[in-house]
C-alpha positions as CSV (number, residue, x, y, z in Angstrom):
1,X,-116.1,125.1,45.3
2,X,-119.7,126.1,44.1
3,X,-122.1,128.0,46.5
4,X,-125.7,128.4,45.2
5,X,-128.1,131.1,46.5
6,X,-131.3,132.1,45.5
7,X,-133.2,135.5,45.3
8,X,-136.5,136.3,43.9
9,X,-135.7,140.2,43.7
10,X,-134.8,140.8,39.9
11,X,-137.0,142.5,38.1
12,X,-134.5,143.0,35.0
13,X,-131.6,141.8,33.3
14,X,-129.3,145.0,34.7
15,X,-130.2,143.5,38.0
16,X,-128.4,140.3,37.2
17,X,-125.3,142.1,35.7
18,X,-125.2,144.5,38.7
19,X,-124.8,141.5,41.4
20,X,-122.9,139.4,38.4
21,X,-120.1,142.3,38.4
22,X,-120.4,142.9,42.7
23,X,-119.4,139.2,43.5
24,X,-117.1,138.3,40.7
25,X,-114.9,141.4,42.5
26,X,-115.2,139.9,45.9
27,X,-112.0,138.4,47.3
28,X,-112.0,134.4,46.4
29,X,-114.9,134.3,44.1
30,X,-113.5,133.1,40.6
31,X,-117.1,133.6,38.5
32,X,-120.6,134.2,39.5
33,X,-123.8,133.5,37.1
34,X,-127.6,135.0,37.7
35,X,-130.4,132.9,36.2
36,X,-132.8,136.1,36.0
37,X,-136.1,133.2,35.3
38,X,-135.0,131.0,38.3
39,X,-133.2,133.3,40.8
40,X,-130.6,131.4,41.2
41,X,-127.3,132.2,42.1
42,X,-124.5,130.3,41.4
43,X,-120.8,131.8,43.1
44,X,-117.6,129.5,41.7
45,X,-115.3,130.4,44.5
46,X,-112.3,128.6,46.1
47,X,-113.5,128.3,50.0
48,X,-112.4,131.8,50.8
49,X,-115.9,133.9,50.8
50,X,-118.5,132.5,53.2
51,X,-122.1,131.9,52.6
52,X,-123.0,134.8,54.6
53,X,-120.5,137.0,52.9
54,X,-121.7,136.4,49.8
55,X,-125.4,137.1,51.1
56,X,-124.1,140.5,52.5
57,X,-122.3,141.0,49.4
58,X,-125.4,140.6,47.8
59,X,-127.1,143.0,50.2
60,X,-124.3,145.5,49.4
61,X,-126.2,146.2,46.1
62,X,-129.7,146.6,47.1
63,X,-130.6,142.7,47.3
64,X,-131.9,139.6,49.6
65,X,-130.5,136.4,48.8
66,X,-130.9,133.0,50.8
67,X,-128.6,129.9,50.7
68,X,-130.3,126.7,49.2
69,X,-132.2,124.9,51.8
70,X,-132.3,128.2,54.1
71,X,-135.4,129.9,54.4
């Protein structure tokens, strides 16, 4: 299962590795990938993690993040 979130909050590349390295370690999620240009998120997961957990995982680390189509 794919969630895809977006954030316009990263200002450098160690940004995208911190929240990279936060989700891949949450329970479910199976790999994460940051487009720093875009701000999109993309979480592979297998149905376990919510959208709203991955937001508040996100928010765990100093970020805001939305789910496509949320505003």
């Amino acid at each position: 299962m794919q969630t895809v979130l977006r954030s316009n909050e990263f200002s450098c590349p160690s940004c995208v590795q911190k929240i990279e390295k936060h989700l891949d370690q949450q329970p479910g999620v199976n790999a994460t990938k940051v487009h720093f240009t875009t701000g999109r998120i993309v979480v592979d997961h297998d149905g376990t993690p919510t959208t709203d957990a991955l937001i508040a995982a996100i928010g765990e680390v100093g970020y805001t993040a939305t789910a496509r189509g949320r505003n």
